[in-house]
MIDREN-188717 format. One record per residue (C-alpha): residue in three letters; chain; x, y, z. Coordinates in nm, 3 decimals, decimal comma. Layout:
% MIDREN-188717
 res chain      px      py      pz
 ALA     A       X       Y       Z
...
***
This chain:
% MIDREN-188717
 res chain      px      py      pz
 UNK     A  -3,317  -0,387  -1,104
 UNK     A  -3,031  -0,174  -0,999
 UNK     A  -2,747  -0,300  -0,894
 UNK     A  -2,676  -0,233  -0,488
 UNK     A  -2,370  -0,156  -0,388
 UNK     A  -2,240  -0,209   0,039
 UNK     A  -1,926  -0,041   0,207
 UNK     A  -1,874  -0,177   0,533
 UNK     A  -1,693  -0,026   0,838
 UNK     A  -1,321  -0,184   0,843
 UNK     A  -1,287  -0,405   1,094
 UNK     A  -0,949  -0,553   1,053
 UNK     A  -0,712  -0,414   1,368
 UNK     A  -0,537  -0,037   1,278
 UNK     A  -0,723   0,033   0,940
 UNK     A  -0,838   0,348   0,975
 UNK     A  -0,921   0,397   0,592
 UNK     A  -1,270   0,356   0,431
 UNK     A  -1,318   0,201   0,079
 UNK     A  -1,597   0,483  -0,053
 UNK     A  -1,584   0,869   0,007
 UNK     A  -1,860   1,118  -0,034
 UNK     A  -1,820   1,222  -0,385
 UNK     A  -1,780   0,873  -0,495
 UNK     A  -2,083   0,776  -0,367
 UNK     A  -2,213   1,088  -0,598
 UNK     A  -2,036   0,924  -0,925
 UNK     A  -2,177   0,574  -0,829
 UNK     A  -2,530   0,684  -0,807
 UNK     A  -2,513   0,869  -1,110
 UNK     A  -2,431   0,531  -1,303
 UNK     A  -2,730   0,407  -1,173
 UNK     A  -2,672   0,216  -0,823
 UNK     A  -2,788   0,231  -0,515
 UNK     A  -2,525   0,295  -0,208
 UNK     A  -2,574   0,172   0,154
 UNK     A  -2,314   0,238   0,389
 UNK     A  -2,279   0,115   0,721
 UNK     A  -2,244   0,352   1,013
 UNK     A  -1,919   0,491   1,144
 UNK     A  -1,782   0,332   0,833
 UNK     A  -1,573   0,688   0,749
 UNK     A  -1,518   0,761   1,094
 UNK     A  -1,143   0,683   1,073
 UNK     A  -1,089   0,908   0,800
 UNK     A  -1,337   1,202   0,954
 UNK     A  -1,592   1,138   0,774
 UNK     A  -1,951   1,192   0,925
 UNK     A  -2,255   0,941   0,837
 UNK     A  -2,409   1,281   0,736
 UNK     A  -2,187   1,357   0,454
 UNK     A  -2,274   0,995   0,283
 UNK     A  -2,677   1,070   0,351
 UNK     A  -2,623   1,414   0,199
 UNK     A  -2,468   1,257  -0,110
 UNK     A  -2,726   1,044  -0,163
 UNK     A  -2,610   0,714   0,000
 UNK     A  -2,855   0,493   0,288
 UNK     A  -2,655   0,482   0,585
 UNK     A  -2,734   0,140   0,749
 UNK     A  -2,769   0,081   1,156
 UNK     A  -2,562  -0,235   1,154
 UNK     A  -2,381  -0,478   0,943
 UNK     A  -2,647  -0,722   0,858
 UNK     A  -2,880  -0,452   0,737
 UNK     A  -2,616  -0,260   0,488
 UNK     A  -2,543  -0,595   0,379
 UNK     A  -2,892  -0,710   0,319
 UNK     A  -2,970  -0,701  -0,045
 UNK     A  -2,621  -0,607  -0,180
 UNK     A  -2,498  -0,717  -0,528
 UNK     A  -2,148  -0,572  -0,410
 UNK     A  -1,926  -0,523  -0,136
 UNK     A  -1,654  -0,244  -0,145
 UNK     A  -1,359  -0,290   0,142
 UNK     A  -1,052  -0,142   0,176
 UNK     A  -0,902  -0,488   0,390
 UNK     A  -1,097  -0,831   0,312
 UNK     A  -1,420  -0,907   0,462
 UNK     A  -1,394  -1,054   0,758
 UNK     A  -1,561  -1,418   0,850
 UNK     A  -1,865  -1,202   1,001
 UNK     A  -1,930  -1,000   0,666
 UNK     A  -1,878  -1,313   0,447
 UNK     A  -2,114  -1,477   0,591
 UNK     A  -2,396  -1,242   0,566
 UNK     A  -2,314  -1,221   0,196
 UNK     A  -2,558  -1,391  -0,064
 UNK     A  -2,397  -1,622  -0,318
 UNK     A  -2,291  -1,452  -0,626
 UNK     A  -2,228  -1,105  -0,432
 UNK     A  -1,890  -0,952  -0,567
 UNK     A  -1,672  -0,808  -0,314
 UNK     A  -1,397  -0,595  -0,411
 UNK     A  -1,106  -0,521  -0,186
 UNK     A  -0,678  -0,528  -0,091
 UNK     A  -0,753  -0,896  -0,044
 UNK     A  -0,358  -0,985   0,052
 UNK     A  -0,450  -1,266  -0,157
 UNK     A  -0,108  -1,431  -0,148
 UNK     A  -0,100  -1,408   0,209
 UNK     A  -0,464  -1,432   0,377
 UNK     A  -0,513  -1,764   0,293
 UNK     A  -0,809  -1,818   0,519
 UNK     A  -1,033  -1,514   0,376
 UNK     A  -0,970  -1,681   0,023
 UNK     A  -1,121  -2,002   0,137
 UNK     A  -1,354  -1,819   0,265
 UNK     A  -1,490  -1,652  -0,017
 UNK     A  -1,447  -1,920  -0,238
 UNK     A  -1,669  -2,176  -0,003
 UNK     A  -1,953  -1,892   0,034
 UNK     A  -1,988  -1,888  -0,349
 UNK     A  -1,882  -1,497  -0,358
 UNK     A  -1,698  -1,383  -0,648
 UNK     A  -1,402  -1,164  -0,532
 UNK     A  -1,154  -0,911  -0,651
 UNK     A  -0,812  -0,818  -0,522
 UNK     A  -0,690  -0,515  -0,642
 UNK     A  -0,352  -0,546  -0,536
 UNK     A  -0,381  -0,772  -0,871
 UNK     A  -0,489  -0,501  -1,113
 UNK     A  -0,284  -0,483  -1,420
 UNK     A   0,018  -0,193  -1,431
 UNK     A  -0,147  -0,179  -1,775
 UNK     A  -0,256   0,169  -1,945
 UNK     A  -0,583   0,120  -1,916
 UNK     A  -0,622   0,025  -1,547
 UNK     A  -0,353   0,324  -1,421
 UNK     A  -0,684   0,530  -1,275
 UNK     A  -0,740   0,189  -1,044
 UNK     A  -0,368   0,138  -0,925
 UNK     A  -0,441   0,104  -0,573
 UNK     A  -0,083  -0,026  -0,494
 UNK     A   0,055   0,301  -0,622
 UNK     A  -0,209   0,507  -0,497
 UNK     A  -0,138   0,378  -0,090
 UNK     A   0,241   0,355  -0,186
 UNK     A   0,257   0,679  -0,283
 UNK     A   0,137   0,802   0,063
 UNK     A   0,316   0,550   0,264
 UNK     A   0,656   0,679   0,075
 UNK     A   0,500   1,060   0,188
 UNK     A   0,421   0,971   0,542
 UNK     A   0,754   0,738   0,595
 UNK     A   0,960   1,089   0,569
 UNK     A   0,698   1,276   0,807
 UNK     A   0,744   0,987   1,030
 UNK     A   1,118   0,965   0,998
 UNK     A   1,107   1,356   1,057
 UNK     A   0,914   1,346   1,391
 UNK     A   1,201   1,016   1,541
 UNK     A   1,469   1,240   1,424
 UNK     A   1,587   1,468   1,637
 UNK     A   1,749   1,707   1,452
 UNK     A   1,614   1,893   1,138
 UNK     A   1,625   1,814   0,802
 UNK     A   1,746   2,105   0,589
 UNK     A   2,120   2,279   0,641
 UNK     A   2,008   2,574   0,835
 UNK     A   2,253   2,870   0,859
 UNK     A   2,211   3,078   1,141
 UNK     A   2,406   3,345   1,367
 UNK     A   2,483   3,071   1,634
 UNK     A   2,604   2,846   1,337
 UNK     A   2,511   2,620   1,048
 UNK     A   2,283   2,279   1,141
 UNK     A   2,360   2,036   0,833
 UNK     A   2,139   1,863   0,628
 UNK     A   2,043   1,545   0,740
 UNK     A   2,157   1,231   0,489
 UNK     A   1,851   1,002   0,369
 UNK     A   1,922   0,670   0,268
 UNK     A   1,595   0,539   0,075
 UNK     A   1,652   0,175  -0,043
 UNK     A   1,377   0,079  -0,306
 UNK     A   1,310   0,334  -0,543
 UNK     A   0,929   0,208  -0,663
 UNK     A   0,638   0,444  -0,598
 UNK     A   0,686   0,458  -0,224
 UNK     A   1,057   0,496  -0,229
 UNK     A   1,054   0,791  -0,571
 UNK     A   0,734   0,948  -0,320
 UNK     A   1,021   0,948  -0,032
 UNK     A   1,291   1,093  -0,201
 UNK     A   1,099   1,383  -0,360
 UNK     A   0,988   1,474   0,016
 UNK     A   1,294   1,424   0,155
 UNK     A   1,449   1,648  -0,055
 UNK     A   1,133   1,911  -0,035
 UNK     A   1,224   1,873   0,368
 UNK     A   1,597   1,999   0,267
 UNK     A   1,799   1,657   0,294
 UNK     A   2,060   1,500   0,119
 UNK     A   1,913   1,226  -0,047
 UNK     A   2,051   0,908  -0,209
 UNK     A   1,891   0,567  -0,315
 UNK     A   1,929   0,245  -0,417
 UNK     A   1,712  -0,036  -0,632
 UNK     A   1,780  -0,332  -0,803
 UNK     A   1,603  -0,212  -1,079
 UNK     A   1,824  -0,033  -1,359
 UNK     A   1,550   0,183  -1,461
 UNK     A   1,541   0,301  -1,136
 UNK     A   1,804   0,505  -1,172
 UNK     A   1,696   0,752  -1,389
 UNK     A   1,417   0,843  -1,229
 UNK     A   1,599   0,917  -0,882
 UNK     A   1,862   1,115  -1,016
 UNK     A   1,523   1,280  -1,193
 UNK     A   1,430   1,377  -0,793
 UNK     A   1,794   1,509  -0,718
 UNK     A   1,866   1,201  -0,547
 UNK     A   2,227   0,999  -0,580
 UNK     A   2,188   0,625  -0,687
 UNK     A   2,398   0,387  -0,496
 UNK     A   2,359   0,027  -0,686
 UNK     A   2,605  -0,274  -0,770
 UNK     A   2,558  -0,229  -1,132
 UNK     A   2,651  -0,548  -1,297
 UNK     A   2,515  -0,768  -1,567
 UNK     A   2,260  -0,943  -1,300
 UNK     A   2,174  -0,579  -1,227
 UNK     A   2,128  -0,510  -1,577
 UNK     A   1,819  -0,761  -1,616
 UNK     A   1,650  -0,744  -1,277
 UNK     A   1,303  -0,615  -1,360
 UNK     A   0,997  -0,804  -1,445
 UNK     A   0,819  -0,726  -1,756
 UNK     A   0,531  -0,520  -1,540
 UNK     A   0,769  -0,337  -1,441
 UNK     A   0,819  -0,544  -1,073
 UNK     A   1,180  -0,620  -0,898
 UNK     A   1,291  -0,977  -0,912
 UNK     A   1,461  -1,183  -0,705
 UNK     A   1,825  -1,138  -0,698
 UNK     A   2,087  -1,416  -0,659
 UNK     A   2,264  -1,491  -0,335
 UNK     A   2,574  -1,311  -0,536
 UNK     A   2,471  -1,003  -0,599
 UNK     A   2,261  -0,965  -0,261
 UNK     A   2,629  -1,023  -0,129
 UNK     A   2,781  -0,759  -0,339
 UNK     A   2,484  -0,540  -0,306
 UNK     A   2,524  -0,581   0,081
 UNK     A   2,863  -0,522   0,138
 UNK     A   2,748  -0,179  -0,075
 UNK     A   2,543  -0,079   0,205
 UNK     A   2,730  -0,160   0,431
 UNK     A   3,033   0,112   0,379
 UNK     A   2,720   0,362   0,290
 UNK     A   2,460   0,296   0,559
 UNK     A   2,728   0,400   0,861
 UNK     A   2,700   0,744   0,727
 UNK     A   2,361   0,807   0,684
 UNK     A   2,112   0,923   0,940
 UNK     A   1,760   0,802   0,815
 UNK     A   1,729   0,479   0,635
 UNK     A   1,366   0,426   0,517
 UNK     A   1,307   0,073   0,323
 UNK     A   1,060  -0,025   0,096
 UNK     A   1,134  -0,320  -0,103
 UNK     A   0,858  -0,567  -0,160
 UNK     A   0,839  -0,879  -0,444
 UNK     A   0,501  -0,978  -0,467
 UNK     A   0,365  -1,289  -0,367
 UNK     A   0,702  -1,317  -0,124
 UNK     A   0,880  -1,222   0,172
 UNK     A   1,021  -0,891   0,186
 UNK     A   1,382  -0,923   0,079
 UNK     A   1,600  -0,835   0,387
 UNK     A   1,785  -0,537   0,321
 UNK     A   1,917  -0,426   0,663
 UNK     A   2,076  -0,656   0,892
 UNK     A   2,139  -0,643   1,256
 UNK     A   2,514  -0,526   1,178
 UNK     A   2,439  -0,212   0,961
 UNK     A   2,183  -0,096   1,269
 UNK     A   2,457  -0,133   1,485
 UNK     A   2,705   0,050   1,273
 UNK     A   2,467   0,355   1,258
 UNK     A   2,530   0,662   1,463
 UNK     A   2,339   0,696   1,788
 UNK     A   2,049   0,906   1,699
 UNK     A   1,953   0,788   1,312
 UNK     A   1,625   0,669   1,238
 UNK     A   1,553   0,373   1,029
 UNK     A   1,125   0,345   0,873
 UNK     A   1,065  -0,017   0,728
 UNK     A   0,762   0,018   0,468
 UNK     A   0,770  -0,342   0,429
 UNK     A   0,711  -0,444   0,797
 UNK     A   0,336  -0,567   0,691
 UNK     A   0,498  -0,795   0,458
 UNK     A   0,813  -0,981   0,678
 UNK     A   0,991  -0,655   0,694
 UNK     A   1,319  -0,545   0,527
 UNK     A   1,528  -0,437   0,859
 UNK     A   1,669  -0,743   1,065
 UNK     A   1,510  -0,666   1,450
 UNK     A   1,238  -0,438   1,402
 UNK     A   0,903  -0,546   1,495
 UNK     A   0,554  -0,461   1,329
 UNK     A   0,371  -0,184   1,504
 UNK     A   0,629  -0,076   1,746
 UNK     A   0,837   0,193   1,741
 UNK     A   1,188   0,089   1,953
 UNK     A   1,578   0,185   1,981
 UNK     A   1,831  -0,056   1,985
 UNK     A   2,128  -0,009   2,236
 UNK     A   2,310   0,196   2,019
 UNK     A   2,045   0,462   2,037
 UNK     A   1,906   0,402   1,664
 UNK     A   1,496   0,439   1,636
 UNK     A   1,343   0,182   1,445
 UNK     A   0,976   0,276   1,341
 UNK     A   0,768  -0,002   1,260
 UNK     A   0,430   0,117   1,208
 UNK     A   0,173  -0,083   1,018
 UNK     A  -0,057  -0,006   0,741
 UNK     A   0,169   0,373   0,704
 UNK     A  -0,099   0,477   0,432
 UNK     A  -0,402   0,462   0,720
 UNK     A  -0,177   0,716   0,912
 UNK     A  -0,300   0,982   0,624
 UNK     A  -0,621   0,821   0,662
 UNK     A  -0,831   1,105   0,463
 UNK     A  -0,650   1,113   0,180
 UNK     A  -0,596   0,744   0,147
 UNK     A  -0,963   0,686   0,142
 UNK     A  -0,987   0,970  -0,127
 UNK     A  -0,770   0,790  -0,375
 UNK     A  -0,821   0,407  -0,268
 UNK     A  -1,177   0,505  -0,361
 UNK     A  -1,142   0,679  -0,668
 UNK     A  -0,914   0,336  -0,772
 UNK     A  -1,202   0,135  -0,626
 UNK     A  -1,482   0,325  -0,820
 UNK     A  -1,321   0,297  -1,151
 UNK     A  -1,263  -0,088  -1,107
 UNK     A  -1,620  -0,129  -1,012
 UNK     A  -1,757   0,071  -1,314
 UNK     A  -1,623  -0,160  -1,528
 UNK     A  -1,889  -0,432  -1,408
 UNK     A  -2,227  -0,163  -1,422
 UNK     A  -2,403  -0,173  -1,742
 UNK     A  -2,689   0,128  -1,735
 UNK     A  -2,652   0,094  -1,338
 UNK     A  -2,706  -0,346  -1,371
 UNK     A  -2,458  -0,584  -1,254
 UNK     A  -2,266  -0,797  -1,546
 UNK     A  -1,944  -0,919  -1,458
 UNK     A  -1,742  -0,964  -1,765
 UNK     A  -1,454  -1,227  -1,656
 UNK     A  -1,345  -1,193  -2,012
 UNK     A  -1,220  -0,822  -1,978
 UNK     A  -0,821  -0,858  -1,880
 UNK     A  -0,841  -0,638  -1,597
 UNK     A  -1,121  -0,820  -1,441
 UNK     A  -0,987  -1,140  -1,526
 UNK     A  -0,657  -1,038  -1,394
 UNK     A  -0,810  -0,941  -1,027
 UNK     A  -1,049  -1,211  -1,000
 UNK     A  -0,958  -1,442  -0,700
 UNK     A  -1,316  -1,648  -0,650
 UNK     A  -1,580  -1,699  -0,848
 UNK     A  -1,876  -1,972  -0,877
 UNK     A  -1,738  -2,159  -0,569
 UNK     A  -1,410  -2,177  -0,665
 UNK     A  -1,051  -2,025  -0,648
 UNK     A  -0,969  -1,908  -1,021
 UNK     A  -0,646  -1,707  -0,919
 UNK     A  -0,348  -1,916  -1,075
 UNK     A  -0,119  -1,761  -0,847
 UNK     A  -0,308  -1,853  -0,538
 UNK     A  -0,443  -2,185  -0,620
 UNK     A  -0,173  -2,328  -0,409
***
């Protein structure tokens, strides 16, 4: 029998994303599955209940009915306890479970028998790169941090040379030069600014200097080695965070956006910017934390609000900055999310192959259980 496949509406607070698009749900039925969506589940990113019925998909009338039946469940955010528990045992869900984090949902899954995915844990390996959803939504974040930065600024980016006189070119500060931060820097600089970065990662370098960018680092021996073997930042010593700080210190006072985006997984988000470096900024700069979901890297800002300190500096704190280019998100999350679920349809028939390393490497639950070594604690 052919394997059915569910996409819920999102119903965690501010996603405005959806986990299948149109022309996905045209690739899925043409391995052989059936698609049910529920309604309103595009909604967020504009798309209509029509345009899934006209590419073949069964849009459901509420969330028991799209569920009813379904060998798979396809979410941007983790089920909540309402769609859990009108999954069957043995149902797969696939999803950004925050695994690390969302304890709760884990248990959750594990105690309903459902065998889960996170694909936050999808291998940087060659053969998963077309489902890298972390890159995919960093990518966009790293975009949308700039626009957002642009629109709390108030003064333009590029030098602009005109017969009343010259406006000069704003100074970007990104700190954390992974896929969001390299995304930032290459549209700060489209935007006309001068542009410099920092990471603790020494291949970093290379590649922002590749964008036009300046690279601001302590670059000792500790410096030297500070990169996981996928290709992740590590944890630096109280030593060089000291060094490193006292670094952006002098440099931060003269910039006039800061945007952040330093994240270690399965941690905190290393503090980056402390309470003194906002107050040594000029009234007027704008500082964008892309790690606010996670702890945040900016000492004072808070998670969804956008605020200004006493000294007149805007600190944007928005949530989930991928959902705020919503349509596109959804376009790529699902392309990530269709390629990851191909890999468990066999002539359009479900066979979950926990042997396969990027499977194995996602899998969180499975046959009652937590199999995740990493979140077994």
């Amino acid at each position: 029998m052919a394997v059915t496949i569910a996409v819920t509406r999102e119903r965690r607070d501010g996603e405005t994303r959806t986990a299948l698009t149109p022309d996905m749900v045209r690739k899925l039925t043409g391995m052989g599955a059936t698609v049910v969506v529920e309604t309103g589940t595009g909604l967020g990113s504009s798309i209509p209940d029509t345009a899934y019925a006209e590419a073949g998909a069964t849009v459901a009338r509420d969330l028991k009915t799209a569920l009813t039946g379904a060998d798979i469940l396809m979410k941007v955010r983790g089920p909540t306890a309402s769609e859990i528990s009108a999954l069957r045992p043995g149902t797969v869900v696939v999803a950004l479970l925050d695994a690390w984090r969302d304890k709760d949902t884990v248990q959750a899954l594990s105690g309903a028998g459902v065998t889960s995915f996170a694909m936050e844990f999808v291998p940087r390996i060659s053969r998963a790169q077309v489902m890298d959803a972390l890159s995919s939504q960093a990518n966009l974040a790293g975009y949308r941090a700039v626009i957002e930065a642009a629109a709390a600024y108030g003064r333009g980016f590029p030098m602009m040379m005109t017969a009343a006189g010259t406006v000069a070119a704003a100074k970007v500060f990104v700190m954390g030069a992974g896929v969001a931060g390299l995304q930032a820097i290459a549209t700060a600089r489209r935007l006309g600014a001068v542009v410099t970065a920092t990471d603790v990662r020494p291949a970093a370098k290379e590649q922002v200097e590749s964008l036009g960018a300046k690279f601001v680092a302590v670059e000792d021996e500790e410096f030297k080695a500070a990169e996981t073997a996928g290709g992740y930042a590590k944890a630096m010593s109280d030593n060089y965070q000291a060094k490193q700080a006292a670094l952006t210190a002098s440099h931060i006072v003269k910039q006039d956006v800061v945007i952040t985006t330093a994240l270690i997984p399965g941690r905190p988000a290393p503090r980056l910017v402390t309470a003194a470096h906002v107050a040594s900024m000029k009234p007027g700069s704008v500082i964008v934390d892309l790690a606010v979901d996670n702890g945040g890297n900016v000492e004072g800002i808070k998670a969804g609000e956008l605020a200004t300190t006493k000294n007149g500096v805007t600190l944007v704190g928005w949530t989930n900055m991928p959902g705020r280019i919503a349509s596109d998100a959804s376009s790529l999350y699902a392309r990530n999310l269709v390629a990851f679920v191909a890999l468990m349809l066999k002539d359009g028939i479900l066979a979950v192959d926990l042997d396969d390393e990027i499977l194995k490497a996602a899998a969180v639950t499975h046959g009652g259980a937590i199999v995740h070594e990493g979140v077994k604690g």
